[in-house]
Backbone as JSON, one array per atom type, in Angstrom:
{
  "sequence": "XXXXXXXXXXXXXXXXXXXXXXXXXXXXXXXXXXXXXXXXXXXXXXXXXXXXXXXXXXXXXXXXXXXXXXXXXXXXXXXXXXXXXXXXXXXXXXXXXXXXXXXXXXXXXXXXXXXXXXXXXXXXXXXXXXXXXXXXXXXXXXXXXXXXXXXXXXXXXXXXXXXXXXXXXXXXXXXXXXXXXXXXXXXXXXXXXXXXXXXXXXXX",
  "N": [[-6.1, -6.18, -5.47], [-7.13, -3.04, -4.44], [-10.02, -1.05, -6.19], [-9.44, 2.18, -7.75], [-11.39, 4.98, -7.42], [-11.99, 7.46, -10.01], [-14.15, 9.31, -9.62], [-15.24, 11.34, -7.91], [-13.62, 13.56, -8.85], [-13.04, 16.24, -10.58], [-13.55, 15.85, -14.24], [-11.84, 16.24, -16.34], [-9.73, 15.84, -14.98], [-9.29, 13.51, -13.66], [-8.96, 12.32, -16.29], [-6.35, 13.11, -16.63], [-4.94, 11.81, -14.61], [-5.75, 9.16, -15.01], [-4.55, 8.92, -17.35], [-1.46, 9.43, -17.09], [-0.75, 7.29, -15.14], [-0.85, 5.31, -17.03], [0.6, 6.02, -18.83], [3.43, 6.75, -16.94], [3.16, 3.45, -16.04], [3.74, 2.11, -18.8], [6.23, 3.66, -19.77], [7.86, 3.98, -17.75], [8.87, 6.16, -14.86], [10.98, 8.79, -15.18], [11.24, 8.85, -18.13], [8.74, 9.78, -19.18], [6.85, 12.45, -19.79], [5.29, 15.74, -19.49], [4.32, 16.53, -22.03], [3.59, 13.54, -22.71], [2.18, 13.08, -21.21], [-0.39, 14.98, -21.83], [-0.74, 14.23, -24.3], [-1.81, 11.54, -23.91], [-3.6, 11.83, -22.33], [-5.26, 12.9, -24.11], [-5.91, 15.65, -24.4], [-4.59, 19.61, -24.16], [-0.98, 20.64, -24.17], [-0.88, 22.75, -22.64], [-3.25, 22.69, -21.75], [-2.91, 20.93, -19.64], [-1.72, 21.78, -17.62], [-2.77, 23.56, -15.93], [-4.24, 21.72, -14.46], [-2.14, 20.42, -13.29], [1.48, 21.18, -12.06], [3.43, 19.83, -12.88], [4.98, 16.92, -13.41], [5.88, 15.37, -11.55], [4.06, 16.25, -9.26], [1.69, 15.26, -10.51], [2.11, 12.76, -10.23], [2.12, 12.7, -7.12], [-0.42, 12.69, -6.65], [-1.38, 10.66, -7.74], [-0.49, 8.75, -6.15], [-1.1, 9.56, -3.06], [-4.2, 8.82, -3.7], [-3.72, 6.44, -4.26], [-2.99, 4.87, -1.93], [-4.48, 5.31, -0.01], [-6.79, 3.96, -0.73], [-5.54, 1.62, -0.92], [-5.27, 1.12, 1.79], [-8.21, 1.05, 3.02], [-9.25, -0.59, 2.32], [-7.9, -2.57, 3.32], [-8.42, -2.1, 5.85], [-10.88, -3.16, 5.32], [-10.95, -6.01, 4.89], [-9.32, -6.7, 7.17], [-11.71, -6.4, 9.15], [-13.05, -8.53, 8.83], [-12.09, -10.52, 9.32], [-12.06, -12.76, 12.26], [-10.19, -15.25, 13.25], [-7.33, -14.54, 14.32], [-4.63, -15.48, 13.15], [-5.5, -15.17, 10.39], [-6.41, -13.06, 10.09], [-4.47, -11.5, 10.17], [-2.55, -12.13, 8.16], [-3.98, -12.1, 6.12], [-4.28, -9.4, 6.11], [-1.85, -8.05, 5.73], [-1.76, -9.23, 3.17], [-3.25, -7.87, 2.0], [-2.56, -5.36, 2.31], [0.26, -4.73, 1.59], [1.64, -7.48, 0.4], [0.0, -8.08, -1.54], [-0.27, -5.08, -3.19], [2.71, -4.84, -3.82], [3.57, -6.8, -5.57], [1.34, -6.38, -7.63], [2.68, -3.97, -8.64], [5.29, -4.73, -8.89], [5.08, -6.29, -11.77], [4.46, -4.58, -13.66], [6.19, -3.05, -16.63], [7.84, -1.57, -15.47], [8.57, -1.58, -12.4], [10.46, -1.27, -10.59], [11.53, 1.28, -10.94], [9.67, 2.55, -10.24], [8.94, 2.32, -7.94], [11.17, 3.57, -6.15], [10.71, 5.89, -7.14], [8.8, 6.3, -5.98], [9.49, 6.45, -3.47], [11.41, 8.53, -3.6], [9.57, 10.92, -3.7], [7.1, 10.45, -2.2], [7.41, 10.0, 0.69], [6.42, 11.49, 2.88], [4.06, 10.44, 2.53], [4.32, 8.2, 2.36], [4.35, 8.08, 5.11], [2.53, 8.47, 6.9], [0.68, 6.99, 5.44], [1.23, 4.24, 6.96], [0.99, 5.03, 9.27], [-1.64, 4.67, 9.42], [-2.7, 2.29, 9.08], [-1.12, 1.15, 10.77], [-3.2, 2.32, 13.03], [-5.45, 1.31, 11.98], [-4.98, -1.87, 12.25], [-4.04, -1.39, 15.16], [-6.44, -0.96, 16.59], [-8.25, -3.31, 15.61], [-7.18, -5.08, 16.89], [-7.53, -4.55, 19.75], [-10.16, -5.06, 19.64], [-10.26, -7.96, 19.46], [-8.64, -8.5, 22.29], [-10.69, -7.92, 23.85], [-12.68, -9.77, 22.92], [-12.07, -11.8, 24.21], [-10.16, -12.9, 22.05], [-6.85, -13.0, 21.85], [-4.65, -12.39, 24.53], [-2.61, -10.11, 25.83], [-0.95, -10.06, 27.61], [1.3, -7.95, 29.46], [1.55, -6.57, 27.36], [0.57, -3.68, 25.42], [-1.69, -3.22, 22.88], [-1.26, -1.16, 21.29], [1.35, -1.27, 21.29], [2.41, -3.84, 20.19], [0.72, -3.7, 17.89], [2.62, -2.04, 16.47], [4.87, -3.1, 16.64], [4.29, -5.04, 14.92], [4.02, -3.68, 12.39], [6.47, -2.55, 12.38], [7.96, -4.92, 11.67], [7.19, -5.56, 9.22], [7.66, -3.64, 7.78], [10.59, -3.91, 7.58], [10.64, -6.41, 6.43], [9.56, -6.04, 3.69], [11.1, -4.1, 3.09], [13.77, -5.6, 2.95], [13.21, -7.59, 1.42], [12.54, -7.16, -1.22], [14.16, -5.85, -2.85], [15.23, -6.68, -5.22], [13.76, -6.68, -6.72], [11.86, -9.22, -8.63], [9.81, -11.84, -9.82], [9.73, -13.58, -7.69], [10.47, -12.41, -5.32], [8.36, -11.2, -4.42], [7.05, -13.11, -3.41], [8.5, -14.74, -1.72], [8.33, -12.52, 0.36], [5.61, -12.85, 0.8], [5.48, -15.28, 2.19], [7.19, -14.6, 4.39], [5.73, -13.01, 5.67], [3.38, -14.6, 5.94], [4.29, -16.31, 8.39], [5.24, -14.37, 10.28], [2.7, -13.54, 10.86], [1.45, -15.89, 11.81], [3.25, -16.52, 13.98], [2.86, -14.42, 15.52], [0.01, -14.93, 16.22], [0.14, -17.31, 17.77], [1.63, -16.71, 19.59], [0.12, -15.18, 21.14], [-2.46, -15.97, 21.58], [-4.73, -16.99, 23.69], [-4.22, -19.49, 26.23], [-5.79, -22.72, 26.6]],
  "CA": [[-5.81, -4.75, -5.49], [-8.49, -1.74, -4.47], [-10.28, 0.05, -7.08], [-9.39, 3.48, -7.68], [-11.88, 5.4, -7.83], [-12.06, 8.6, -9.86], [-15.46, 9.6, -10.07], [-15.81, 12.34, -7.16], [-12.59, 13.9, -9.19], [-13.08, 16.85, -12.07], [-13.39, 14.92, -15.71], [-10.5, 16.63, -16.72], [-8.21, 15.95, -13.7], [-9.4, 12.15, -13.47], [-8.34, 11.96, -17.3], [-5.0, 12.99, -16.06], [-4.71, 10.83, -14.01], [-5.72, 7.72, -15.67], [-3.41, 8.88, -18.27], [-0.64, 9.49, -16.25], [-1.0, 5.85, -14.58], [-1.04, 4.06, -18.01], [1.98, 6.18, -19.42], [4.2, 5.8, -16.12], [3.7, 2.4, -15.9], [4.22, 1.45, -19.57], [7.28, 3.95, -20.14], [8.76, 4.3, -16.89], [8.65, 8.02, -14.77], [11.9, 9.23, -15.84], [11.1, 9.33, -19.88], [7.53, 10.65, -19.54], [6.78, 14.14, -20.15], [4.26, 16.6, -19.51], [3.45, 16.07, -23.43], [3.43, 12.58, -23.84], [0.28, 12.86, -20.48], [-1.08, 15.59, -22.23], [-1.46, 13.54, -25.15], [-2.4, 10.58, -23.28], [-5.17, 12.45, -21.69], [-6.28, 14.0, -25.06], [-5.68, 17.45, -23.8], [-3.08, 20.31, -25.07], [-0.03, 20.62, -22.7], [-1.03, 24.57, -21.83], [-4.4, 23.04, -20.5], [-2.8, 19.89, -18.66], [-0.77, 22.69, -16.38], [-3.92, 23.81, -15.5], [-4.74, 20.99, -13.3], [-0.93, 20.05, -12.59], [2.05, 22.28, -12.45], [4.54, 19.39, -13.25], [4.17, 15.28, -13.54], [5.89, 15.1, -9.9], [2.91, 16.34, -8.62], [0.63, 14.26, -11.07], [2.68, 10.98, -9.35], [2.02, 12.32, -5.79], [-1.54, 12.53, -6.33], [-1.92, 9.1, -7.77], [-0.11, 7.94, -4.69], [-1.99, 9.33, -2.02], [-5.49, 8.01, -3.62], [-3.71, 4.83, -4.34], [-2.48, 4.37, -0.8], [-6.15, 5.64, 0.76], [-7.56, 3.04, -1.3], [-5.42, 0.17, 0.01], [-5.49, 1.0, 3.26], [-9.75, 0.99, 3.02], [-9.39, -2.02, 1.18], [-6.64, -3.7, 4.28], [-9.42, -2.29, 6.87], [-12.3, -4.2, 5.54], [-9.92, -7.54, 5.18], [-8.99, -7.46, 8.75], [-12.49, -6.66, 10.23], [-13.9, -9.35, 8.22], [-11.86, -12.08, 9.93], [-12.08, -13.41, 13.65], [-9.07, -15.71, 13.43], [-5.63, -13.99, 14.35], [-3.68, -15.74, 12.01], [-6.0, -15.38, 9.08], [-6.4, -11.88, 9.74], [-2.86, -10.89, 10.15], [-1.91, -12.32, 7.07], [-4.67, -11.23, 5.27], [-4.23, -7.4, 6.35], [-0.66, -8.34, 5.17], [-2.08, -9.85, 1.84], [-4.17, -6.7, 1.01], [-1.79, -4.26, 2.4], [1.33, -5.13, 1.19], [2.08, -8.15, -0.71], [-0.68, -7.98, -3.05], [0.18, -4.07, -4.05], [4.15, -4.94, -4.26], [3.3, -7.84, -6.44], [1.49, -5.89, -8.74], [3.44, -3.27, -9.3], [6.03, -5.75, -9.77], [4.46, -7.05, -13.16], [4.51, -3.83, -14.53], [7.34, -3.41, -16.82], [8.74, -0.57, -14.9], [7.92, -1.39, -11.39], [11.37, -0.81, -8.99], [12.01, 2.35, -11.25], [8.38, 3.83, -9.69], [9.09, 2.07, -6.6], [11.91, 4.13, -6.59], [10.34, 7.27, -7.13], [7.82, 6.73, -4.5], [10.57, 6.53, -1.85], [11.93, 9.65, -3.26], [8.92, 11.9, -3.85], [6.31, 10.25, -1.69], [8.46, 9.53, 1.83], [5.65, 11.91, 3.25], [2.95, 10.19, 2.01], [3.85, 6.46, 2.94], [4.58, 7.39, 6.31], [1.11, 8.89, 7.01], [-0.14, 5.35, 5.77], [1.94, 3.45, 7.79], [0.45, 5.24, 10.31], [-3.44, 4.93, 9.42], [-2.75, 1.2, 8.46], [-0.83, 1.14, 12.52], [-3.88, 2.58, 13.54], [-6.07, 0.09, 11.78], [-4.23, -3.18, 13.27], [-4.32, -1.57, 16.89], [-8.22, -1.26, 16.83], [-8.27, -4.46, 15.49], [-6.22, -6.03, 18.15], [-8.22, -4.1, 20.56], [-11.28, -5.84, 19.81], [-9.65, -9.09, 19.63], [-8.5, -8.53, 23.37], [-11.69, -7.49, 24.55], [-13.23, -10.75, 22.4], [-11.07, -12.89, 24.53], [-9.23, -14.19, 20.99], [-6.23, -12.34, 22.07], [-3.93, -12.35, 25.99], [-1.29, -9.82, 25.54], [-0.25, -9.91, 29.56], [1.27, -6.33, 30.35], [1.81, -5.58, 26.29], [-0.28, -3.03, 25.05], [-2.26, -3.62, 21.18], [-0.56, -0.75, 20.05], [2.51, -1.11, 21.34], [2.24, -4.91, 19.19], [0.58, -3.03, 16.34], [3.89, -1.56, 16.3], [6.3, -3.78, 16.36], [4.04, -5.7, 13.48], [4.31, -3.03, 11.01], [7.71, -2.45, 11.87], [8.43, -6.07, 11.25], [6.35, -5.83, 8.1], [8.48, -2.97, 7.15], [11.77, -4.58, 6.96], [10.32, -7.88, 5.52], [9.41, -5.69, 2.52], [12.42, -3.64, 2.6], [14.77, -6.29, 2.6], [12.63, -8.8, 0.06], [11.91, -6.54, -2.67], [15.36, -5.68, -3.32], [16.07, -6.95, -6.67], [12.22, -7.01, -7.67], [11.52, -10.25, -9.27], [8.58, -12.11, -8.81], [10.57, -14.44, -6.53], [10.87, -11.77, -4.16], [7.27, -11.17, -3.89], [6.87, -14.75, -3.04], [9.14, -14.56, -0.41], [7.7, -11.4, 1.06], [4.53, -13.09, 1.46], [6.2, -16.17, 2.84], [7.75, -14.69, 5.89], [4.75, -11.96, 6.24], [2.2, -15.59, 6.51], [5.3, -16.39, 9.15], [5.1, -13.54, 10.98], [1.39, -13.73, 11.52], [1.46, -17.03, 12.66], [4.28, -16.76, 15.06], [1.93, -13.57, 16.71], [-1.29, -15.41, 16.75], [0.6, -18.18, 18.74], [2.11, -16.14, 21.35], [-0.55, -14.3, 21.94], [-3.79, -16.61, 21.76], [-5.01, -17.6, 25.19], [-4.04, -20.88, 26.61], [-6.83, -23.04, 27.17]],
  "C": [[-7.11, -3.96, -5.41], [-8.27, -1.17, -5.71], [-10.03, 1.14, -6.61], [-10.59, 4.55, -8.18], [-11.88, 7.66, -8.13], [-13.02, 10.26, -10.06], [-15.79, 10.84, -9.08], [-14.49, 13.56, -7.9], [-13.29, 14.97, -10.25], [-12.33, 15.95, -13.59], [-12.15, 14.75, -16.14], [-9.2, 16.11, -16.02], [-8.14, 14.27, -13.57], [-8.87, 11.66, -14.97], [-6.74, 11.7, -17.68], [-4.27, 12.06, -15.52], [-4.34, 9.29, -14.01], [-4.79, 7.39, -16.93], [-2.1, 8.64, -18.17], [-0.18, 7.89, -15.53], [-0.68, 5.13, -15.63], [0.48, 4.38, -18.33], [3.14, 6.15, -18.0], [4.55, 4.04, -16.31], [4.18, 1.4, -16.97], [5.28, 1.92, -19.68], [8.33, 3.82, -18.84], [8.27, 5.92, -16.38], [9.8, 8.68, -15.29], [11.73, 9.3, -17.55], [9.9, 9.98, -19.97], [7.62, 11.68, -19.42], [5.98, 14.21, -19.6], [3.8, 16.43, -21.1], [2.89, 14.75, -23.64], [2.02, 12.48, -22.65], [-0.62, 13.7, -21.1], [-2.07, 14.71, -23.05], [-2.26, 12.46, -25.17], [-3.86, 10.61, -23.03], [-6.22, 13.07, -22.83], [-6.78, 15.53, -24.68], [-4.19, 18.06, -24.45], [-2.33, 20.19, -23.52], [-0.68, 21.9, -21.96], [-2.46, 24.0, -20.54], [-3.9, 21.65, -19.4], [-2.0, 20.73, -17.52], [-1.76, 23.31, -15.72], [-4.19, 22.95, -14.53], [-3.25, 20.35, -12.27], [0.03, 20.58, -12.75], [3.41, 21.17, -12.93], [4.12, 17.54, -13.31], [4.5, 14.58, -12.25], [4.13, 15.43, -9.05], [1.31, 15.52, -9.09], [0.86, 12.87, -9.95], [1.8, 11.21, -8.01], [0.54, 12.34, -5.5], [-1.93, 11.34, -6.3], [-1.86, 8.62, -6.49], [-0.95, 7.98, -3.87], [-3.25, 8.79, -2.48], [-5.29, 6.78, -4.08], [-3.63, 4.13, -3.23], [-3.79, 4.18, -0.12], [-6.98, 4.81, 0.04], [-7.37, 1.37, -0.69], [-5.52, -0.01, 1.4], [-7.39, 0.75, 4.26], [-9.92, -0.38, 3.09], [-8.37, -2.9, 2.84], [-7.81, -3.59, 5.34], [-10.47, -3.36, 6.98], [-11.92, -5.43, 5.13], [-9.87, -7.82, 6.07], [-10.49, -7.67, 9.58], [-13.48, -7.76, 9.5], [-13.22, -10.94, 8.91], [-11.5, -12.02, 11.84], [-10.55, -14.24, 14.36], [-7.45, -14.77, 13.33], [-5.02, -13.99, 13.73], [-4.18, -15.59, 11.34], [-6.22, -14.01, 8.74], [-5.33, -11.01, 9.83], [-2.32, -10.96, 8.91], [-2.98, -11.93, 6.09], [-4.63, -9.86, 4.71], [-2.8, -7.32, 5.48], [-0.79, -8.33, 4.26], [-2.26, -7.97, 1.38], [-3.43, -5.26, 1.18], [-0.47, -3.8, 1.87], [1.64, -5.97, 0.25], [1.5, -8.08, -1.7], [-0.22, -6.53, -3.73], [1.67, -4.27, -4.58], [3.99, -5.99, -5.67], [3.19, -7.46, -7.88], [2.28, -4.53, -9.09], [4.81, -4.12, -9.73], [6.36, -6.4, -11.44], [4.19, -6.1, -13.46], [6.0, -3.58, -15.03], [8.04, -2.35, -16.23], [8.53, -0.21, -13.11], [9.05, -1.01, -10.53], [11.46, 0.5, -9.77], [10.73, 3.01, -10.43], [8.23, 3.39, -8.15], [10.25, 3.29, -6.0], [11.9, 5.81, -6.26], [9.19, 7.53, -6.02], [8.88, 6.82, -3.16], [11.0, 8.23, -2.38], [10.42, 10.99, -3.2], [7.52, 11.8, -2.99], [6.78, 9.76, -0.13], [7.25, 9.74, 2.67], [4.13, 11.38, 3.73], [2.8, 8.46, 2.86], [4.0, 6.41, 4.11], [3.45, 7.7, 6.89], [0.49, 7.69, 6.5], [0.02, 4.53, 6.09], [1.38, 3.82, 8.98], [-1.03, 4.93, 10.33], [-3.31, 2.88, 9.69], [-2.38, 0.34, 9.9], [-1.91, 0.89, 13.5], [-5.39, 1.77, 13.71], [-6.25, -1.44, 12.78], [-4.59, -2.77, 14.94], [-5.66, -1.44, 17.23], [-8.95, -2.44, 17.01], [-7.76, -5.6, 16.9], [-6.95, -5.63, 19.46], [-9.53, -4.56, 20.88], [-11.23, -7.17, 19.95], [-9.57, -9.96, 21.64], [-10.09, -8.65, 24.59], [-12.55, -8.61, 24.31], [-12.9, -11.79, 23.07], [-10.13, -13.91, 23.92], [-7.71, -13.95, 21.07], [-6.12, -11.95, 24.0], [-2.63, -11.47, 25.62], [-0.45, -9.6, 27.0], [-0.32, -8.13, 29.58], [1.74, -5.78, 28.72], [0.65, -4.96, 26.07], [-0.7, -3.14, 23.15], [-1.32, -2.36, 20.46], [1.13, -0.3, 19.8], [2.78, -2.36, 20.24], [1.7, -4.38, 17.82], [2.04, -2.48, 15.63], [4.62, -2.08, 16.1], [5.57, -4.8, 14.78], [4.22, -5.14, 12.51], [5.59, -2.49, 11.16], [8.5, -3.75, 11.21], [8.15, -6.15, 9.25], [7.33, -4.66, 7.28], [10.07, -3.6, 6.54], [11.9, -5.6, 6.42], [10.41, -7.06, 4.48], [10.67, -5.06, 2.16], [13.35, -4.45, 1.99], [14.26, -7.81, 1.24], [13.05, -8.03, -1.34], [13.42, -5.7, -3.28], [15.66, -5.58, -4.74], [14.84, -7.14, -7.66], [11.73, -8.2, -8.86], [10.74, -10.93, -8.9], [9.06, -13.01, -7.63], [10.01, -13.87, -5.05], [9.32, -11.37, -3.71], [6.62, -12.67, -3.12], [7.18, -14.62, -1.54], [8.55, -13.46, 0.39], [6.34, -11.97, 1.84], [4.17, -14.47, 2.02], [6.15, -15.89, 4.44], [6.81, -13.51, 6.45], [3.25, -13.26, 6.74], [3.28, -16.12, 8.13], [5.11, -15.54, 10.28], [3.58, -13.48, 11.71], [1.14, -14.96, 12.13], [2.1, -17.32, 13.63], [3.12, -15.49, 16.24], [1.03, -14.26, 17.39], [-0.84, -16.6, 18.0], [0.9, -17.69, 20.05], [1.09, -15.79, 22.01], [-1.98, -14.55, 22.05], [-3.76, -16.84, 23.14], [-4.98, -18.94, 24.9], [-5.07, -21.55, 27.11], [-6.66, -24.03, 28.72]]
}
């Protein structure tokens, strides 16, 4: 999992934050308050409205600098490997299975899964897209490396169909959230990268 970092953040607002993060994921989002982050944070409620006007908007911050963290963190995974298959499933690893995982093993992880589909829809599809955008660069240098023949497909038309694939793997795994299902997720996501790298290596 990427560090979060919240050091370019105001003291105050990064206290929030880290507060916010601990009490979500021990209580759940549905029972937390605006008091119990206040208190979390060691701040009164009057001044925690000051930096947030509600704890929806606390969540959607975490999100986006949690997402812009993994997606940093999936970039410098993929351009660190040469091999197709090792970097498919890697980008996979660091993009996906490893964050589902852990949120998994928190005791309230499909309830905030949950709430990111409803309050962050915005958010994950803007890193679905960066993370798109990633992979087809990637694949682009690949081609140009000669480790990679895609005939008359285009990298980001294949970037595409990988993170849509990668989409409904997770959709349909993580269902019932048990670690099982993370297993499996990162089963048929090493699957998936290995069935690409095959098609689409050059034949010697």
């Amino acid at each position: 999992m990427p560090d979060i970092s919240f050091n370019e953040l105001d003291p105050r607002r990064a206290a929030v934050l880290q507060a916010a993060l601990d009490v979500f994921t021990n209580y759940g989002f549905r029972r937390t308050t605006m008091d119990d982050i206040a208190r979390a944070a060691g701040m009164s409620r009057p001044a925690l409205y000051t930096h947030f006007r509600n704890k929806e908007a606390i969540f959607r911050t975490f999100v986006e600098m949690f997402l812009g963290a993994v997606a940093q963190n999936a970039r410098g995974v993929l351009a660190a490997k040469t091999s197709i298959a090792d970097g498919l499933e890697a980008f996979f690893d660091a993009a996906f299975v490893a964050p589902f995982r852990e949120l998994m093993a928190t005791p309230h992880g499909m309830e905030l899964a949950g709430v990111n589909e409803q309050l962050c829809g915005d958010l994950t599809e803007e890193w679905f897209a960066d993370l798109e955008g990633a992979l087809r660069d990637w694949l682009d240098q690949a081609v140009a490396d000669g480790r990679l023949r895609l005939g008359g497909l285009r990298s980001a038309a294949l970037a595409r169909l990988l993170i849509d694939a990668v989409e409904g793997i997770k959709s349909r795994g993580g269902g019932k959230g048990h670690q099982a299902d993370s297993e499996a997720i990162a089963a048929e996501m090493t699957l998936l990268a290995q069935m690409a790298a095959r098609a689409y290596s050059p034949r010697s």
